[in-house]
C-alpha positions as CSV (number, residue, x, y, z in Angstrom):
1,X,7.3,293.9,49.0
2,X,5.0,290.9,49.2
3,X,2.8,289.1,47.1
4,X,1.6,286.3,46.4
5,X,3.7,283.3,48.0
6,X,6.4,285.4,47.3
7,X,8.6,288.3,47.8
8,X,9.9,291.1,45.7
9,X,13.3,292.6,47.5
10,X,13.1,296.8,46.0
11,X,16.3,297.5,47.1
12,X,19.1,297.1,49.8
13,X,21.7,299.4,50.1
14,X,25.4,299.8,52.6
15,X,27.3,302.6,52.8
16,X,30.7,302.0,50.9
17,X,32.5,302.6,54.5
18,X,30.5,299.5,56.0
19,X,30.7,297.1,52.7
20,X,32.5,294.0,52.9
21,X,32.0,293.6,56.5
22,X,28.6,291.0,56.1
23,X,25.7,293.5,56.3
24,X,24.3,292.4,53.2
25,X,24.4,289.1,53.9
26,X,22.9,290.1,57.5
27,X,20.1,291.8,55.9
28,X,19.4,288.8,53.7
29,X,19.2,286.7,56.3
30,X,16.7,288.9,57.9
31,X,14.5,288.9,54.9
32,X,14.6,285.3,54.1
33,X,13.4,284.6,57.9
34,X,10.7,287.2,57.6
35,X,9.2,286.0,54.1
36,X,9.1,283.0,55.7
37,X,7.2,284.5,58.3
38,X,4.9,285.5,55.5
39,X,4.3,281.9,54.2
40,X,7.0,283.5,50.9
41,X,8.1,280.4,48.9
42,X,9.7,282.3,46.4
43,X,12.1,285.7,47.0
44,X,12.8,288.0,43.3
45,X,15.0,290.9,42.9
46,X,16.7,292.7,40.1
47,X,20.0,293.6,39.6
48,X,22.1,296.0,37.0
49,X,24.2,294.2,35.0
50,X,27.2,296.2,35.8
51,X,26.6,295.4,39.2
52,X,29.0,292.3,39.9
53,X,29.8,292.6,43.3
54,X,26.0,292.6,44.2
55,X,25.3,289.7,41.6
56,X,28.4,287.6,43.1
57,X,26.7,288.4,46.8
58,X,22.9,287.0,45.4
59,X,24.8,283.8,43.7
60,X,26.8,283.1,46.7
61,X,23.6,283.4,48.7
62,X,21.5,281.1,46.2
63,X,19.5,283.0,43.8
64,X,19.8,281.8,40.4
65,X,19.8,284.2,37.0
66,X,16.9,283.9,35.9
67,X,15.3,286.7,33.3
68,X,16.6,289.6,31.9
69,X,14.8,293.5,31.5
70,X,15.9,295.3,28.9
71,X,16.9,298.6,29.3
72,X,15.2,298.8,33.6
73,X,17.4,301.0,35.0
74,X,18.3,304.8,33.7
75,X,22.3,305.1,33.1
76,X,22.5,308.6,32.0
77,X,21.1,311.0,29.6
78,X,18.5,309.3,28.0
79,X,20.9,305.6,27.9
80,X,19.2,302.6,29.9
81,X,20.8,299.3,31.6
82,X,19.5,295.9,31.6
83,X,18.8,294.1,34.8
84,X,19.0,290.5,35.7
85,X,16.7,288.9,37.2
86,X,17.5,286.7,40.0
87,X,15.1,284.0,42.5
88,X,15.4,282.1,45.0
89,X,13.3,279.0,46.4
90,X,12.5,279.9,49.5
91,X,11.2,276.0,50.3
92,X,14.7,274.3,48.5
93,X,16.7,276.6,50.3
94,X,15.4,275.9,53.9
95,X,17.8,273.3,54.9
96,X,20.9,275.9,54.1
97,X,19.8,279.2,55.6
């Protein structure tokens, strides 16, 4: 979603039989070079907590921790999870993508 010299990613998804195999990676690249394309300097997402192969994925790609929501995703009957909040510089990281 766009904004204001940035980008907000909603949410990227594989199917478990095609994980581990780069397509998140390729989809990243894909949106980095489009929000780019959209003059984007900065690119946000949020991630569950419990979600460690996705946040190792976003830290290995260059986005850095950097705000927490409490209780942003449902988990359950009437139970919430936190989710971190994650950026990346789309100018600082123009030499490495």
């Amino acid at each position: 979603m766009p904004g204001v010299d940035e980008v907000h990613l909603l949410n990227i998804t594989v199917a478990p039989a095609h994980q581990r195999q780069g397509w998140a990676r390729f989809m990243l690249d894909a949106l980095v070079l489009w929000s780019r394309g959209q003059q984007a300097q900065w690119l946000w997402l949020e991630v569950r907590q419990s979600n460690e192969a996705a946040r190792r994925l976003y830290e290995r790609y260059g986005f850095s921790q950097v705000g927490l929501r409490k209780g942003y995703y449902p988990d359950g009957h009437l139970r919430r999870e936190d989710a971190i909040v994650m950026s990346l510089n789309l100018m600082a990281a123009r030499g490495t993508r």
